[in-house]
C-alpha positions as CSV (number, residue, x, y, z in Angstrom):
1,X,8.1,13.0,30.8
2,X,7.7,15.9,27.8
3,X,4.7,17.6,27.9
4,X,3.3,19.3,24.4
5,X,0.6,22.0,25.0
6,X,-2.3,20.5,22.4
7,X,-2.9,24.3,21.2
8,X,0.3,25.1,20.6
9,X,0.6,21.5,18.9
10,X,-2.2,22.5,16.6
11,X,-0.8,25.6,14.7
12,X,2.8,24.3,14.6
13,X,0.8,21.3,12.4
14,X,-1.4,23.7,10.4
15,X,1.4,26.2,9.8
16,X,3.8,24.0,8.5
17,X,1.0,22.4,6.3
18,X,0.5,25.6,5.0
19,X,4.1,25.7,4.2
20,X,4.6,22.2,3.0
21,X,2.3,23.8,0.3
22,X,5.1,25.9,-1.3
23,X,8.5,24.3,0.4
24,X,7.4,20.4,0.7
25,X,10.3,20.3,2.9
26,X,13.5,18.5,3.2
27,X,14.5,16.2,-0.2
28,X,16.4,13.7,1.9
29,X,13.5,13.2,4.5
30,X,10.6,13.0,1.8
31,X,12.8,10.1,0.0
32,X,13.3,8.6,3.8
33,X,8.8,8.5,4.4
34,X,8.6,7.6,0.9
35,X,10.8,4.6,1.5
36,X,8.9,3.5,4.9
37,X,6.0,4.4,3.0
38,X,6.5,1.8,0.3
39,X,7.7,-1.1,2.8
40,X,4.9,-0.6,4.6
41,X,2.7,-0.8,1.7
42,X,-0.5,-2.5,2.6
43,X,1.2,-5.2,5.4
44,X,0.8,-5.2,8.8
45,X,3.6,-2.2,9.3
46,X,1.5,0.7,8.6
47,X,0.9,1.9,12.4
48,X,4.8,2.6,11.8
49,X,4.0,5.2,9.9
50,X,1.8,7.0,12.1
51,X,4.2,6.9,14.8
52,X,7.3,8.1,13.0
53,X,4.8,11.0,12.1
54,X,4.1,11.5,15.9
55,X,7.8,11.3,16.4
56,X,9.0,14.0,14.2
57,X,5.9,16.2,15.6
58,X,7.7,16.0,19.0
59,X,10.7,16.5,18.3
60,X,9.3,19.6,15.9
61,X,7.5,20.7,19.6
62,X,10.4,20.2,21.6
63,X,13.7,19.5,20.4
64,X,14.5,17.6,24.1
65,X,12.0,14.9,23.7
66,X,13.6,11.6,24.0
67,X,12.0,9.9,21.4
68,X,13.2,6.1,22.0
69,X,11.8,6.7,25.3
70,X,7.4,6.3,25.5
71,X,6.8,5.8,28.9
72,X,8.2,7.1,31.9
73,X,9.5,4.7,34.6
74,X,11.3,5.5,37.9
75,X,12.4,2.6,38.7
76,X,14.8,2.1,36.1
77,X,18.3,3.4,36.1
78,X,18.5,5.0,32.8
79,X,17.2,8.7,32.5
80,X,13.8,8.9,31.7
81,X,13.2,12.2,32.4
82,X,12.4,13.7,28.4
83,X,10.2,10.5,27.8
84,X,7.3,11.3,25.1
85,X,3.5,10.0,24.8
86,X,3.6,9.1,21.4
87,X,0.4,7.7,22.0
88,X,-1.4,10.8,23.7
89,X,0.2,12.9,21.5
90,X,-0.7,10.6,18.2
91,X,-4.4,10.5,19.4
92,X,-5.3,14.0,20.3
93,X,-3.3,16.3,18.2
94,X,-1.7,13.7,14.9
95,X,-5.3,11.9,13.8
96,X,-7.4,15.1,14.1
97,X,-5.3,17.1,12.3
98,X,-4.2,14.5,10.3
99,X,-7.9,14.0,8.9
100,X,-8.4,17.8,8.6
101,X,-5.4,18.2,6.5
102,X,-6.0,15.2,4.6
103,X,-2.6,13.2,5.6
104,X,-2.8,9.4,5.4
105,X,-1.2,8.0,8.4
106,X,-1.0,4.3,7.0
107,X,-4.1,3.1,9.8
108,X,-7.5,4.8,9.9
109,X,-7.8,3.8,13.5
110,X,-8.3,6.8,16.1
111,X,-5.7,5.2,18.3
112,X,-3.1,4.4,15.7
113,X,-0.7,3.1,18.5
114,X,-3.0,1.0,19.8
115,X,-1.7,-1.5,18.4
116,X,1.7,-4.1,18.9
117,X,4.4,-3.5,19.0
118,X,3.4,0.2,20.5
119,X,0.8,-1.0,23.0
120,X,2.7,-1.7,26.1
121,X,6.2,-0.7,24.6
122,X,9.0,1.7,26.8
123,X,11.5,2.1,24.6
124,X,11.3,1.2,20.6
125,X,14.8,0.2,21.0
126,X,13.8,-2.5,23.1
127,X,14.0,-5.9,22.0
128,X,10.9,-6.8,21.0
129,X,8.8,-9.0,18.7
130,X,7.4,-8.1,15.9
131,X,5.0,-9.5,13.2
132,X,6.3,-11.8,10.6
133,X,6.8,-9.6,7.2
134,X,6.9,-6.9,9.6
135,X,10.6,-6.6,10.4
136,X,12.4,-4.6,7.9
137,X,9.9,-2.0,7.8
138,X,10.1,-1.7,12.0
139,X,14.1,-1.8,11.4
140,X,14.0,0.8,9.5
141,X,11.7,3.4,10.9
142,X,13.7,3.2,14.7
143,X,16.8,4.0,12.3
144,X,14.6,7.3,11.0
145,X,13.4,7.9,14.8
146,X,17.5,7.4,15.7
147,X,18.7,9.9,13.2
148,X,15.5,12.3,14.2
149,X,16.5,11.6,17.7
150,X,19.8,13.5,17.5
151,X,18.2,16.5,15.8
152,X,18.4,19.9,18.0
153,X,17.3,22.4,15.3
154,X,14.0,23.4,15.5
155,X,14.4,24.4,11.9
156,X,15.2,21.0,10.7
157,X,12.4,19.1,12.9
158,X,10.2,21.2,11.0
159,X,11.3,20.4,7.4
160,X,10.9,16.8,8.5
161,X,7.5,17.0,9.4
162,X,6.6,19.1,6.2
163,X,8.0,16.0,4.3
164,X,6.2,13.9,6.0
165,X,2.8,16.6,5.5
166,X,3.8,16.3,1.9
167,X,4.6,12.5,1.5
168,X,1.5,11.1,3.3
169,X,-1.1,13.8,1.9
170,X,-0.1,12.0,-1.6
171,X,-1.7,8.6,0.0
172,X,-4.5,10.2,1.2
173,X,-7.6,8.8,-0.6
174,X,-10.3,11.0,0.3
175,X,-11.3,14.9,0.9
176,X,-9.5,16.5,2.8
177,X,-12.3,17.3,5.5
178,X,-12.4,13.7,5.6
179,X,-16.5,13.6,6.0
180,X,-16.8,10.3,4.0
181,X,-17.0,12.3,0.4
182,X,-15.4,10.2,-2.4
183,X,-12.8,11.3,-3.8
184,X,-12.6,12.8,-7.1
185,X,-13.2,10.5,-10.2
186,X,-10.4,10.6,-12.4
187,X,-12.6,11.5,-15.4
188,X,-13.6,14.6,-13.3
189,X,-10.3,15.5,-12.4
190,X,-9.4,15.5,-15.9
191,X,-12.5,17.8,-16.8
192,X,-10.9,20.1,-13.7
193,X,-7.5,20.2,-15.7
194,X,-8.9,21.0,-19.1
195,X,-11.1,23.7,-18.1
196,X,-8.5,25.5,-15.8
197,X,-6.3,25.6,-18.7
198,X,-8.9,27.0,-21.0
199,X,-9.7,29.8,-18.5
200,X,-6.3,31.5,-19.0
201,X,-3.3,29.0,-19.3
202,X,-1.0,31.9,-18.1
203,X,1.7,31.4,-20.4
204,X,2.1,27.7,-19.7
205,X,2.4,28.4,-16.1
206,X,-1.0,26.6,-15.2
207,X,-0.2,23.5,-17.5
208,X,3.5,23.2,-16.5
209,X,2.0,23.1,-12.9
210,X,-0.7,20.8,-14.1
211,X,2.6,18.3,-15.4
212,X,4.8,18.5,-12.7
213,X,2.0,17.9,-10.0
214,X,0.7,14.4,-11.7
215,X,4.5,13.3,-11.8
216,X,4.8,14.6,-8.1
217,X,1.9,11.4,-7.5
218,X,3.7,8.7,-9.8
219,X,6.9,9.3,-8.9
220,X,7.1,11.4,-5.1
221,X,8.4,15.1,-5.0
222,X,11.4,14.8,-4.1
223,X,12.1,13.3,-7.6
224,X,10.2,16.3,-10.1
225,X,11.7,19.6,-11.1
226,X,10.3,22.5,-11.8
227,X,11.4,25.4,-10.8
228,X,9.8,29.4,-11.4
229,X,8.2,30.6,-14.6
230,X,10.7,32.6,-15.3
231,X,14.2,31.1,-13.6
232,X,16.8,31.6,-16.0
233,X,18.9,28.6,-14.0
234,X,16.4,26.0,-16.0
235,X,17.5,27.3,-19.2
236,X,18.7,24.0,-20.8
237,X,15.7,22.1,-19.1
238,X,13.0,21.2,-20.2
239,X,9.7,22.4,-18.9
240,X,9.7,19.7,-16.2
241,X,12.6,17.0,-15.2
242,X,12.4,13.8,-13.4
243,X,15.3,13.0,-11.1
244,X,16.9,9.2,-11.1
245,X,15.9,7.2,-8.9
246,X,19.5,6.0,-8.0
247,X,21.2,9.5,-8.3
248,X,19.2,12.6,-7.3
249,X,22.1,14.2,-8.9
250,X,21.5,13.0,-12.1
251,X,18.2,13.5,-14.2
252,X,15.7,10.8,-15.7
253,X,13.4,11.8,-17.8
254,X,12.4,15.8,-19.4
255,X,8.7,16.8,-20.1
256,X,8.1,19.0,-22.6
257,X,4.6,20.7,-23.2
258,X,2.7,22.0,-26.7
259,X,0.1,24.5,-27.1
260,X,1.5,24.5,-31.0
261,X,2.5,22.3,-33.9
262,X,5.6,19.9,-32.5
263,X,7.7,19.4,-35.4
264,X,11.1,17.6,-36.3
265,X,13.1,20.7,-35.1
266,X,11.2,20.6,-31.6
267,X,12.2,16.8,-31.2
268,X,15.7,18.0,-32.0
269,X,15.9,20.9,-29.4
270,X,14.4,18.7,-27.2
271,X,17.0,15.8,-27.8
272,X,19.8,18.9,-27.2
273,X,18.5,20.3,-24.0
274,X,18.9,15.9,-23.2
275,X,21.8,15.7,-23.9
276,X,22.8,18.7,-21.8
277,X,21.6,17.1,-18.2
278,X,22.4,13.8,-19.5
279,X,18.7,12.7,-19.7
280,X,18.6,9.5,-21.2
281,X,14.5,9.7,-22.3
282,X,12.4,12.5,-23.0
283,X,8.1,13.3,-23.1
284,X,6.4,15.9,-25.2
285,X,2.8,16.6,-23.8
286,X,0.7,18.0,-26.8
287,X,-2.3,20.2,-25.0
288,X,-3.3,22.2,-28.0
289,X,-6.1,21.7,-30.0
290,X,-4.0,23.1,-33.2
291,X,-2.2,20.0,-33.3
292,X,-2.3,18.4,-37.1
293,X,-1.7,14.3,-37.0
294,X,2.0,13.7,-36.5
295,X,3.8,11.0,-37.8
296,X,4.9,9.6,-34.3
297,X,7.0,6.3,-35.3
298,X,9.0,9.3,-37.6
299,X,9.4,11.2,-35.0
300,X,10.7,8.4,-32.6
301,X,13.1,7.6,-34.8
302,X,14.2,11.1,-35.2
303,X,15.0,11.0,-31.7
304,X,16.6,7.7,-31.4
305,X,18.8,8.7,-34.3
306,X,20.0,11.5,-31.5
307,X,20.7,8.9,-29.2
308,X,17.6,9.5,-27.2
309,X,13.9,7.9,-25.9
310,X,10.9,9.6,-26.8
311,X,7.5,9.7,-26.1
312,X,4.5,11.6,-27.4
313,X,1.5,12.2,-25.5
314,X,-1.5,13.6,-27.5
315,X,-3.5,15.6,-25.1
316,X,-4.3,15.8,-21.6
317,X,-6.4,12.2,-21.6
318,X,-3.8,10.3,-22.6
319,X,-1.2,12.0,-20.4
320,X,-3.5,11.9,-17.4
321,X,-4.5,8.2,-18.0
322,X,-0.7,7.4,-18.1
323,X,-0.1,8.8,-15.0
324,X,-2.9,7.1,-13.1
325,X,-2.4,3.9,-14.2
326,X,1.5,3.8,-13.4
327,X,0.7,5.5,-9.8
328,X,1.3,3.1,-7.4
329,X,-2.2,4.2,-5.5
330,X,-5.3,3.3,-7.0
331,X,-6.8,5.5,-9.7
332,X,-9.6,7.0,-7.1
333,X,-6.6,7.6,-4.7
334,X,-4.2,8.8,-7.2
335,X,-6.7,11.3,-8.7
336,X,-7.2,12.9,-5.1
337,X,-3.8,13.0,-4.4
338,X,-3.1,14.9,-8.1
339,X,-5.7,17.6,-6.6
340,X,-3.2,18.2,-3.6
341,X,-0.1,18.3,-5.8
342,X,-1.4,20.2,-8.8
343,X,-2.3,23.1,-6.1
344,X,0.7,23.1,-4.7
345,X,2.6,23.1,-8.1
346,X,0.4,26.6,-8.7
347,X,1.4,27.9,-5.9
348,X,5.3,27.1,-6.6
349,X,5.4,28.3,-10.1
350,X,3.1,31.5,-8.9
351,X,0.2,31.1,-10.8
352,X,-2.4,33.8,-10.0
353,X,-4.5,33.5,-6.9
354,X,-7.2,33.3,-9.5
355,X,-5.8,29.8,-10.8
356,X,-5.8,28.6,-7.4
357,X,-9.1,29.8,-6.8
358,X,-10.2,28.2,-9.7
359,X,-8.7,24.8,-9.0
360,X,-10.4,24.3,-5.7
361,X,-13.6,25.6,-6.8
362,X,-13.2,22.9,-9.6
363,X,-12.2,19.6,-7.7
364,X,-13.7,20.6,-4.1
365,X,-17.6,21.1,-6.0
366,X,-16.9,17.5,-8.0
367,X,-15.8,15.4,-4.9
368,X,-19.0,17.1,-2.9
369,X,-21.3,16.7,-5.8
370,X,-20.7,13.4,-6.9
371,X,-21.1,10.0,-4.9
372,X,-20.2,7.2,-7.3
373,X,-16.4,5.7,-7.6
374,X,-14.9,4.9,-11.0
């Protein structure tokens, strides 16, 4: 049987965290947890989730655990020897943590694995029953724990389980020091947005940030693009891109931001810079308050003319409405997991440590302050 030492345990966790922060980590495994994730959804499967999170943690802790192996047994002739407690490990280093860093892991029980199939289980590649409806989601996490299971790279463990920091912190619904605060209304967090931009937008660095960490909670990060202030390689971009959902090679959708007057020759250097990645729609987000009343269905038309989908967004409300509402979380949940994302979107595009200052004192004081839900 592999044993973790519970301190050492601890600041792997909060280091990579940390990290997951500015490197959410690998873009293959954060589509993998998203997946699991969404078959999960709100069945019976969500204790899966909290034990491919205890999975990966081994094998970040020791790249020899076995992890199809849970309990050691003698008396059988295979080699038991690199065995792992998933379930001592999930309940005294995974849930404490996991409710300090704010990470959903898809039960709020303390003993996520106390529960079938996990309960009395030796090997997950036993043959065992599982829950009707519960199947295809069980299938496919032992093929995550397989693949994870070959891993030797201590490097790579520990991209996987900053994915899976990054994935599961976007379905966490409350604060992070999860005390029982509600979590920030979204009419709050949209007071939090507007005011960080009018204390110095940076350039557009804040509101680009502010754009590309709402898309990172509709549509998962492995999916949004943006990429330094000031990297040349996003010259024909737009300010932030949405990858497809069928071909991360190949670009979705391109969000543009305003401070100024959009005009027909912005729609058509917008419809340009689409055609260059192949983006078959486009967003501008108008944030300014110079903005004079545009003739939208003119503009549209403009656009289609190019060959291309637009649509027009006329300031931060309607934008951040939009975004809630097409989340697959709950507004509540969604608005919480925007406070995560948005910081960690500063920190990417290297906003000042002012702006990140700012941003926690903003949403932290709201989600303390207030009790109600909307």
């Amino acid at each position: 049987m592999v044993h973790f030492d519970k301190q050492f345990a601890t600041v792997l966790m909060n280091g990579q965290a940390q990290l997951s922060e500015r490197e959410p980590g690998d873009p293959s495994w954060i589509q993998k947890i998203e997946k699991l994730s969404q078959l999960c959804g709100d069945g019976v499967s969500k204790p899966h989730i909290a034990f491919l999170g205890t999975a990966i943690l081994a094998k970040a802790l020791d790249h020899r655990a076995d992890l199809l192996a849970l309990k050691s047994t003698p008396d059988d002739d295979k080699d038991w020897g690199h065995a792992f407690p998933a379930r001592t490990l999930c309940h005294t280093v995974l849930v404490p943590l996991a409710a300090e860093l704010g990470i959903n892991l898809g039960v709020k029980s303390r003993e996520p694995l106390n529960h079938q199939p996990y309960l009395r289980m030796k090997r997950i590649d036993d043959r065992i029953s599982v829950q009707p409806g519960d199947r295809i989601a069980f299938d496919y996490m032992i093929e995550l724990v397989r693949e994870l299971h070959q891993v030797r790279e201590s490097v790579t463990a520990n991209s996987a389980l900053r994915a899976f920091i990054s994935v599961r912190r976007k379905y966490q619904s409350k604060d992070l020091n999860a005390d029982g605060v509600p979590s920030i209304r979204p009419a709050a967090l949209l007071d939090s947005i507007i005011k960080l931009i009018e204390e110095n937008p940076e350039n557009g660095k804040r509101a680009r940030a502010i754009v590309a960490g709402l898309l990172d909670v509709f549509a998962g990060v492995a999916r949004v693009e943006s990429g330094r202030f000031d990297d040349s390689s996003h010259k024909n971009q737009a300010d932030v891109c949405l990858r497809s959902r069928s071909n991360e090679k190949e670009w979705d959708k391109v969000f543009e931001i305003h401070d100024d007057l959009v005009t027909e020759m912005n729609v058509r250097l917008l419809a340009d810079k689409c055609l260059a990645v192949g983006a078959p729609e486009a967003a501008i987000v108008m944030i300014g308050d110079r903005q004079h009343r545009l003739d939208v269905l003119a503009l549209r038309e403009l656009a289609q003319a190019q060959g291309l989908d637009l649509a027009i967004f006329e300031g931060w409300s309607d934008f951040v409405e939009q975004v809630l509402f097409w989340s697959d979380l709950r507004k509540t949940a969604a608005s919480q997991a925007a406070v995560s994302a948005i910081r960690a979107r500063l920190i990417q595009l290297e906003a000042s440590p002012a702006a990140i200052a700012l941003w926690h004192a903003l949403t932290w004081s709201d989600a303390h302050r207030r009790t109600g839900l909307t």
